[in-house]
C-alpha positions in Angstrom: -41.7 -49.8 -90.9 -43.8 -46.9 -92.5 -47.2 -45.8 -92.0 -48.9 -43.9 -94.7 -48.8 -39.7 -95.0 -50.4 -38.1 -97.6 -49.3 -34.8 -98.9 -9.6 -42.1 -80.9 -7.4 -40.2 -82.8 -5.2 -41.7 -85.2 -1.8 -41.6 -86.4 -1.4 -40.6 -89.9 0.1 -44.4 -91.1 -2.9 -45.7 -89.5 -5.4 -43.7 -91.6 -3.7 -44.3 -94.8 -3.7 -48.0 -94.2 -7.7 -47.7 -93.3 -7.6 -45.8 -96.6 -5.9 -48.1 -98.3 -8.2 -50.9 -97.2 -11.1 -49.5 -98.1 -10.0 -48.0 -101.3 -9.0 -51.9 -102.2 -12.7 -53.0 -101.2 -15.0 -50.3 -102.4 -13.3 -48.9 -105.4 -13.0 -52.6 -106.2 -16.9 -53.1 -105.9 -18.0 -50.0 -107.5 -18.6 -49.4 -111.4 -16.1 -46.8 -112.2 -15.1 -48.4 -115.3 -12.3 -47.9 -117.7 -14.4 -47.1 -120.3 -15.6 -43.7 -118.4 -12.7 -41.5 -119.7 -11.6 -40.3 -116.5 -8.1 -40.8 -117.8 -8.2 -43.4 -114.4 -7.2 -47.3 -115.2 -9.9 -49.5 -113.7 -7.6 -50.5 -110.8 -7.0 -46.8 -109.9 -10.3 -46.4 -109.6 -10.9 -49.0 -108.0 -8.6 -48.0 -105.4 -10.0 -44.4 -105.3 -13.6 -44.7 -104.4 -12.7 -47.1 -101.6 -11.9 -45.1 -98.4 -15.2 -45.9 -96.9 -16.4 -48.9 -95.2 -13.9 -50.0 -93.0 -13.7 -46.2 -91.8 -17.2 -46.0 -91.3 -17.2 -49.4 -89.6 -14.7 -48.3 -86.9 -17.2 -45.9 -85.6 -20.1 -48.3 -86.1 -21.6 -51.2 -84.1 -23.2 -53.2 -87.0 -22.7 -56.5 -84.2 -26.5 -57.1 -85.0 -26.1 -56.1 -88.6 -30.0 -55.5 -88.9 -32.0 -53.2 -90.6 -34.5 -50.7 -89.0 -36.8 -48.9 -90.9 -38.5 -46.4 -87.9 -42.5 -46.0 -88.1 -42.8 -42.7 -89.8 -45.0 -41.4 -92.8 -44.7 -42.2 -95.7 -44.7 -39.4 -98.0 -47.4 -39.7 -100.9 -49.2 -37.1 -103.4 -51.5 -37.0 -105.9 -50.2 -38.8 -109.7 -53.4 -38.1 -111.8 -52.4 -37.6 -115.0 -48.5 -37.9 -114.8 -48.1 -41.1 -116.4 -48.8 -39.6 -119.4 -46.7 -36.6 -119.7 -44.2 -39.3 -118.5 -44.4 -41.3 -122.0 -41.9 -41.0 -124.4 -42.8 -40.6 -127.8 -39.5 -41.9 -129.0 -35.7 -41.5 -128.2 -33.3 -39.6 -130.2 -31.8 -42.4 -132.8 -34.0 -44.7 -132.1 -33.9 -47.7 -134.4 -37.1 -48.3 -136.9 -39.7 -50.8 -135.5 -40.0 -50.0 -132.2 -42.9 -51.9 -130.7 -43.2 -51.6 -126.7 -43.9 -48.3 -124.8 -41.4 -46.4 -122.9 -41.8 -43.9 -119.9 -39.5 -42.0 -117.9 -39.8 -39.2 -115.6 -39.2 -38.3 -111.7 -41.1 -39.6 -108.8 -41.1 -37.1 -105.6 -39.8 -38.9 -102.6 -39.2 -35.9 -100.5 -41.0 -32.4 -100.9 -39.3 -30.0 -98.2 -36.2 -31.6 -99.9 -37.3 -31.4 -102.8 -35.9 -35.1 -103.8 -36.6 -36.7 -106.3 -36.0 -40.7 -108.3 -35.3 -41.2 -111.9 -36.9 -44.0 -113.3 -37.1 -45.7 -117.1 -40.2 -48.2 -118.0 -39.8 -50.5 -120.6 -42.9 -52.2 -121.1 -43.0 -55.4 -122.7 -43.8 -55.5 -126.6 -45.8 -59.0 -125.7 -48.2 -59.5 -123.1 -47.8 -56.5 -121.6 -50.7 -56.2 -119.6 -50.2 -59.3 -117.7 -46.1 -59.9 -117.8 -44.5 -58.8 -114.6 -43.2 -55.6 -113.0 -39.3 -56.2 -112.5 -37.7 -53.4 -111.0 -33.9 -53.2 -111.6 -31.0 -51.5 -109.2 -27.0 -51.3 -110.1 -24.7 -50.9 -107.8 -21.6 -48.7 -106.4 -23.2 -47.1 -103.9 -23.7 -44.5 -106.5 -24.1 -46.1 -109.6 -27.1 -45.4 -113.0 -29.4 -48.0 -113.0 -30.3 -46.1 -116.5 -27.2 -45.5 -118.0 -26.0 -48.9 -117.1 -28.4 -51.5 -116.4 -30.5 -50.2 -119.1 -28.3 -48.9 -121.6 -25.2 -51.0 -121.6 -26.9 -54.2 -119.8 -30.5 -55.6 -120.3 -32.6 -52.8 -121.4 -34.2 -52.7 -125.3 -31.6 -50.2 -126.8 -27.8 -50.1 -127.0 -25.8 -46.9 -127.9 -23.6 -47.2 -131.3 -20.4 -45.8 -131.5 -21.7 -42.6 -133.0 -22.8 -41.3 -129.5 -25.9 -40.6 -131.4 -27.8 -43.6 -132.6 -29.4 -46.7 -131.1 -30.2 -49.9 -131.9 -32.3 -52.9 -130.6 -30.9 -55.4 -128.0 -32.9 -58.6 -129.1 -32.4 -60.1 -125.8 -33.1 -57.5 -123.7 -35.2 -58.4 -120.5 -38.7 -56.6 -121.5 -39.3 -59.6 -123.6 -40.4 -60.9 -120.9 -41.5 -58.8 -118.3 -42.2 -55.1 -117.8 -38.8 -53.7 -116.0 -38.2 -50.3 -114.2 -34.9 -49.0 -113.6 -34.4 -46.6 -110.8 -31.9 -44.6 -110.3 -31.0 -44.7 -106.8 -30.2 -42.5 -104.4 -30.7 -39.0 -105.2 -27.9 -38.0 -106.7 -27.0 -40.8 -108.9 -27.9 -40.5 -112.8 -30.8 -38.0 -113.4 -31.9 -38.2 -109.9 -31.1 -35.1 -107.5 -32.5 -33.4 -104.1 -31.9 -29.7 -103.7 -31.0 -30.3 -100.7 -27.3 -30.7 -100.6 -27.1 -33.1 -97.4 -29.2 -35.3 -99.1 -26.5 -36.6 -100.9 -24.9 -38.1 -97.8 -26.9 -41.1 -97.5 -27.0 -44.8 -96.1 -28.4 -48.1 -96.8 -31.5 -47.1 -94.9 -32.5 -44.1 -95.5 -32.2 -45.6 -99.9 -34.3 -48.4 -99.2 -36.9 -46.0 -97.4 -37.0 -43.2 -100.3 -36.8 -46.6 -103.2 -40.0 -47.7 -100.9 -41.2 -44.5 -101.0 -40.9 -44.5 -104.6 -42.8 -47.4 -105.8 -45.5 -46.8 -103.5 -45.7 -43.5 -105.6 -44.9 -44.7 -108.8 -47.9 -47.4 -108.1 -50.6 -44.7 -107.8 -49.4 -43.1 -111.3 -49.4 -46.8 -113.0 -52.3 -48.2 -110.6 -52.5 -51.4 -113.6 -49.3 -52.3 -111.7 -50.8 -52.7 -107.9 -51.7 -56.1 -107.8 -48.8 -57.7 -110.6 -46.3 -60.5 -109.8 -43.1 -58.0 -108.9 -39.8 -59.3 -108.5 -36.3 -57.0 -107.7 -33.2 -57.9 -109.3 -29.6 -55.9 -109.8 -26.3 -56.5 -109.2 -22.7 -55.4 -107.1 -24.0 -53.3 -104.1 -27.3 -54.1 -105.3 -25.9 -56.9 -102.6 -27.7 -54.6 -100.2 -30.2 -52.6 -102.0 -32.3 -55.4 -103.1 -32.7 -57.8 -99.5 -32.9 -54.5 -97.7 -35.8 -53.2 -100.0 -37.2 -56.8 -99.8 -37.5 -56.7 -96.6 -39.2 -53.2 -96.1 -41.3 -54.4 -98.6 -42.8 -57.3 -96.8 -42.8 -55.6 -93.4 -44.8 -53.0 -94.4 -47.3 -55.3 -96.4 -47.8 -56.2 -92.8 -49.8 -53.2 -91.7 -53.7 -52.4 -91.9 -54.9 -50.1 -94.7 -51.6 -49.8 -96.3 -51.2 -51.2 -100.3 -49.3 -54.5 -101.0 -46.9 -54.8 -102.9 -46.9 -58.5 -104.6 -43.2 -59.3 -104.1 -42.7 -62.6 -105.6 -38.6 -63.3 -105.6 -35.4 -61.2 -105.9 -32.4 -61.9 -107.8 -28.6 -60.8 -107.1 -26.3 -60.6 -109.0 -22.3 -60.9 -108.6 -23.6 -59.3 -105.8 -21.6 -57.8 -102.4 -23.5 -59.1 -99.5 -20.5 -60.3 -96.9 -16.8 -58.9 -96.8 -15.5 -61.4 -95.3 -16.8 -63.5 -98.2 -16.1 -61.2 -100.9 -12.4 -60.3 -100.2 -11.5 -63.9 -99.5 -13.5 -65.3 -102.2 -11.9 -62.5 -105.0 -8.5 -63.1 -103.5 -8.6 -66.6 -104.4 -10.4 -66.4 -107.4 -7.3 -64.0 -108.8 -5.2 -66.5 -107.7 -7.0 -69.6 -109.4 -6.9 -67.4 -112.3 -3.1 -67.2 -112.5 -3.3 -63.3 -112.0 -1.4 -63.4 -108.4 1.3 -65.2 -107.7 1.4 -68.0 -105.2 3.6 -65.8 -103.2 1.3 -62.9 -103.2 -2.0 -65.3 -101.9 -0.2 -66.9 -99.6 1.2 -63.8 -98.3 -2.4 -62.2 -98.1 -3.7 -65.8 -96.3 -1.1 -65.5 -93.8 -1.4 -61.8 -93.0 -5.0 -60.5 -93.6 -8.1 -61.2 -91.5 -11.0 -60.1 -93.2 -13.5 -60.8 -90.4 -15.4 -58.1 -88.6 -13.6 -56.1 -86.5 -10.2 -57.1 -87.6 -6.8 -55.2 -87.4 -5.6 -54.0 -91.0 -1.5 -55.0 -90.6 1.2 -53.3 -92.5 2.1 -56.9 -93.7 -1.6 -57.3 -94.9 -1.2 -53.6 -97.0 2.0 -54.6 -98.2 0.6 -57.5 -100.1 -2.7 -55.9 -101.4 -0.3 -52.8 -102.8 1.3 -55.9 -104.9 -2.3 -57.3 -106.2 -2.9 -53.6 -107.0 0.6 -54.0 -109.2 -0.7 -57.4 -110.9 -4.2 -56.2 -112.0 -2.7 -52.5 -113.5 -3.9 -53.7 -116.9 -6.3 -56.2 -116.3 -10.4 -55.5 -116.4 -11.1 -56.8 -113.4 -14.8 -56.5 -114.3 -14.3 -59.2 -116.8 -10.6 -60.2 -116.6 -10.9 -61.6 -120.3 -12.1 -58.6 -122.0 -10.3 -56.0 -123.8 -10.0 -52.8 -122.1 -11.0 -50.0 -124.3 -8.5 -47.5 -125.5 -7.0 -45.2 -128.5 -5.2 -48.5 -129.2 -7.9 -50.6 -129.3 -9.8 -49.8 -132.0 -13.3 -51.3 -130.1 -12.0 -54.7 -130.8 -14.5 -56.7 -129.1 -13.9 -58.9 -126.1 -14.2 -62.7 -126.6 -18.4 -62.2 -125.5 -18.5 -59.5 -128.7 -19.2 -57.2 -126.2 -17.8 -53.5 -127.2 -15.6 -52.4 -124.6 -15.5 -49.0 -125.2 -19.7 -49.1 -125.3 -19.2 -46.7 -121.5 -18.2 -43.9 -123.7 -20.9 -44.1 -126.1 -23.5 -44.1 -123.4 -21.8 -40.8 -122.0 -22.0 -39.1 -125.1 -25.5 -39.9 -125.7 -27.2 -39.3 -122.5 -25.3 -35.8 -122.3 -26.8 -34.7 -125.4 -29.8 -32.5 -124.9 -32.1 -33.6 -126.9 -31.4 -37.5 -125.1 -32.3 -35.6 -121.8 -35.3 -33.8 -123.1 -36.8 -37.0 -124.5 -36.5 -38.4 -121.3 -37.7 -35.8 -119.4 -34.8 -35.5 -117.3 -33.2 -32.3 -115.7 -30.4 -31.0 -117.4 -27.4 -32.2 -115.6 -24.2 -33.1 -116.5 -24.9 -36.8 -116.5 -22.0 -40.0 -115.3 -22.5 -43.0 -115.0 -20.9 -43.1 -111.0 -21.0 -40.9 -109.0 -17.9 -41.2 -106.6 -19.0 -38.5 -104.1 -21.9 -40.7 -103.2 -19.2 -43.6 -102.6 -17.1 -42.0 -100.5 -19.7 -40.4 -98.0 -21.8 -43.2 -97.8 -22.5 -43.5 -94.1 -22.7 -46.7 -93.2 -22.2 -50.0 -95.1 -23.1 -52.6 -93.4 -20.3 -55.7 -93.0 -23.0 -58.1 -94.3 -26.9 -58.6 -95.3 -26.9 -62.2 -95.1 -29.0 -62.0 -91.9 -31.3 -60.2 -94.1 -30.9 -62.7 -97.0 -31.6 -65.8 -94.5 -34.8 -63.8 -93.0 -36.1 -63.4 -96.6 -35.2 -67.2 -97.6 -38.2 -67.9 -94.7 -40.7 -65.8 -96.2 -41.7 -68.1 -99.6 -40.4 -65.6 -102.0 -37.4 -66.6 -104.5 -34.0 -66.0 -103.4 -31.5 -66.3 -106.3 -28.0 -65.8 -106.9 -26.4 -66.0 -110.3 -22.7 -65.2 -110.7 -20.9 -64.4 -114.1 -17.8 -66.7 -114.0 -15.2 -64.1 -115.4 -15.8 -61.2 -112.9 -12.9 -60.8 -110.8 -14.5 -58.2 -108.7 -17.1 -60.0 -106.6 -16.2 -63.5 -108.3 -18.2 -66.7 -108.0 -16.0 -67.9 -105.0 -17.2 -64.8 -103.2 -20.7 -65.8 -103.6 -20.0 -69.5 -102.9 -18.7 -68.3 -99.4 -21.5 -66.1 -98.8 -23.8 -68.6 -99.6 -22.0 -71.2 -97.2 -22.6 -68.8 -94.5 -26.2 -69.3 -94.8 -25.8 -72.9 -94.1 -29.1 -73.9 -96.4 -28.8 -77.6 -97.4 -28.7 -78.8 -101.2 -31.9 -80.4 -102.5 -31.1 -80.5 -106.2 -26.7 -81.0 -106.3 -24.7 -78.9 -109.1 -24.9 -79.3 -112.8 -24.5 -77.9 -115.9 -27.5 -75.7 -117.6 -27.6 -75.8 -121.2 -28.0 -72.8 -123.8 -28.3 -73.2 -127.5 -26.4 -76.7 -126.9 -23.6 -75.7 -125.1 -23.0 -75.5 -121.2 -24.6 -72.0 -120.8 -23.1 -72.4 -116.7 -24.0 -74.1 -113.8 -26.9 -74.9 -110.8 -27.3 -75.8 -107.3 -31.0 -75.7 -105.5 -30.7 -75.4 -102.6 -33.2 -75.6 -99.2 -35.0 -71.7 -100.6 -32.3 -71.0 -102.3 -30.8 -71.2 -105.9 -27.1 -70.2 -107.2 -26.5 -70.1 -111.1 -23.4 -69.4 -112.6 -23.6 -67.7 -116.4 -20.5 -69.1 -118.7 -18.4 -66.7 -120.0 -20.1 -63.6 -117.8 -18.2 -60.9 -116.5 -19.5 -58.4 -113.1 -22.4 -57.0 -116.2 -23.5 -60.4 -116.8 -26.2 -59.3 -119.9 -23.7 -57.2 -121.4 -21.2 -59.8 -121.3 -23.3 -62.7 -122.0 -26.9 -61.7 -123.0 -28.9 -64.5 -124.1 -28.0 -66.9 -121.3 -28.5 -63.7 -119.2 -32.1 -63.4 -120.7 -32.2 -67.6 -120.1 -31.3 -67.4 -116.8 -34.0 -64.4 -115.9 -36.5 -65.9 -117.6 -35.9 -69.3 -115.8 -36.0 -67.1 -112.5 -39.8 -65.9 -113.5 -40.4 -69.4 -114.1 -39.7 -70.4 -110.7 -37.6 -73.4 -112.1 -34.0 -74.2 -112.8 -32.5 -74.0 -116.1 -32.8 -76.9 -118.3 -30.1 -79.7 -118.6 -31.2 -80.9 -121.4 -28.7 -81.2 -123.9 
């Protein structure tokens, strides 16, 4: 918890296979798309940015799998006048009509480091002053919140295939609430330290300096302090958002420190178990006739994906051959079209653009973008893979974390797009089996606009949703029964069945 301050060696098979392993995990789990232009497929980079966690896990204990947050200051500083020279008068392209405000600018999380968080505000264009503050995280570890949560997923604008121009999502999520995006840690997006080691980070230390940050960005939008908040974001957000939850409500716990009015959080497609996730996306690609029988039963017979387990060669052999079968598959959406000099931008079966990754690049390296949005000039992407592959320590699960939180009277939600073959909805059934939480209102099908938009279980503090037709990006993929379900989680209520 804070309190506040102002101002054995081994043999070279053996390290390819933990390689290996790890590259099939993580590079599975972070957003390294195909649309980045890397000249990567989305399997190889997958398997690229994966070398991590069961690496870092071998040197360790995470028995206990709990997260400490050590009693020490919280840095804070003076915001008079900031939010203003934070506003944006208006974007570069921006469509005509524009009716909500925008700000954007850096929060100081760090001084003798000199680090420092990117964030976007979209305010509502309704109700403004009394909709709530939704604070949104995407994945990786290393991934833009901005670029891709807000450009490509829920936020007001998307980028047109000019690299230049914008124009309006009608069913982006400030409709109904006023949502931040962070980009988190340093050294994802716009954010940066200039301190070099900062860029080898953890789970802790980014759920201290996100802390940090809202606590900061609080005093420079004080009309903020006491509004319904609510976290959401999806993939590794698995972590970020329980683990930020948590520090949260612990340090609401001390005298003479703010409160922050946490009212629920929302994951989704989200990594919170490995065990879970690489059983539950094993089967899912097998259910989805992209694996032969062979190939899961092989990996059923030879891989043990608990904690602690031994990686065998039989195991790797198998995973090299799902590694074959998804070499031209999205696994992100394993319906879509990939996007290529072939493609034209043909659409995927949701309409959504799947070359839309390299329209966002171009934009957001253009220097007028980055001057509009205060930013530093950098050379902006939309993962950083160096973040990835020295994160620390990655925790084998949060649902410890997850079950704490389901005690505390907040909302816990999971929603899962059901065409994501990267942390599928089986993966998130098994995690949330783990829990053992009993069901109060048994699964049925939500309706949107008359058809089956997906499908709901309530149960015991709990809810799972499942969007129809959703990929890993469920609002870019499917955007107004994104924007249904979101709205239904501000609600508090499940999503009709009313046909």
């Amino acid at each position: 918890m804070f309190a506040y301050h102002v101002h054995s060696r081994t043999t070279y098979l053996q390290s390819m296979k933990i390689a290996f392993h790890f590259s099939l995990h993580i590079s599975l789990l972070v957003f390294v798309s195909c649309y980045s232009g890397d000249g990567h497929s989305p399997i190889e980079n997958v398997l690229n940015i994966q070398r991590v966690r069961r690496s870092v896990q071998r040197h360790v204990n995470n028995k206990d799998h709990s997260t400490e947050y050590p009693n020490t200051p919280v840095y804070m500083s003076p915001q008079d006048g900031l939010k203003d020279l934070d506003k944006i008068s208006s974007l570069p392209g921006q469509p005509a009509g524009t009716d909500f405000d925008q700000y954007s600018g850096y929060v100081t999380v760090d001084p003798n480091h000199g680090r420092a968080l990117f964030y976007y505000l979209a305010e509502s264009p309704v109700n403004s002053s009394t909709n709530p503050l939704v604070l949104w995280l995407n994945g990786g570890p290393g991934c833009s919140s901005f670029g891709n949560g807000a450009m490509k997923e829920l936020g007001p604008f998307r980028v047109n295939a000019d690299n230049s121009t914008l124009s309006h999502n009608k069913y982006a999520w400030n409709n109904v609430a006023n949502v931040l995006f962070l980009e988190s840690p340093a050294g994802v997006g716009f954010s940066y330290s200039n301190t070099s080691s900062d860029y080898i980070t953890d789970d802790v230390q980014t759920a201290k300096d996100s802390y940090a940050f809202l606590i900061n960005w609080l005093e420079r939008f004080p009309e903020y302090k006491t509004r319904d908040f609510y976290i959401t974001g999806e993939s590794y957000a698995g972590h970020y958002v329980p683990q930020l939850a948590k520090l949260i409500l612990e340090n609401n716990k001390i005298a003479d420190q703010a409160v922050i009015n946490l009212k629920g959080i929302a994951l989704g497609n989200a990594d919170v178990d490995e065990e879970a996730g690489n059983t539950g996306m094993f089967d899912y690609l097998w259910t989805h006739a992209i694996i032969s029988d062979e190939i899961h039963e092989g990996i059923k017979s030879n891989c043990n994906f608990s904690e602690g387990a031994t990686i065998t060669d039989e195991c790797m052999d198998y995973q090299y051959r799902v590694r074959a079968a998804l070499s031209n598959i999205l696994l992100y959406d394993i319906y879509t079209s990939v996007c290529s000099p072939f493609s034209n931008s043909t659409p995927s079966i949701s309409g959504f653009d799947p070359c839309t990754e390299n329209y966002i690049l171009g934009y957001l390296n253009t220097p007028d973008v980055q001057h509009s949005l205060h930013a530093k000039p950098v050379q902006w992407k939309s993962c950083n893979d160096n973040i990835t592959l020295h994160w620390k320590n990655m925790p084998f699960t949060v649902l410890p974390v997850i079950q704490e939180l389901m005690t505390t009277g907040i909302s816990v939600w999971f929603y899962s797009g059901d065409t994501d073959g990267r942390v599928p909805v089986t993966a998130s059934r098994y995690a949330i089996n783990k829990l053992k939480t009993s069901v109060k209102i048994p699964w049925y099908p939500w309706m949107y606009q008359g058809e089956v938009g997906g499908y709901v279980v309530g149960y015991q503090n709990l809810t799972f949703v499942t969007i129809r037709g959703a990929g890993h990006f469920v609002p870019s993929y499917q955007p107004g029964r994104a924007l249904a379900v979101f709205t239904s989680f501000l609600e508090g209520k499940l999503p009709t069945n009313h046909y």
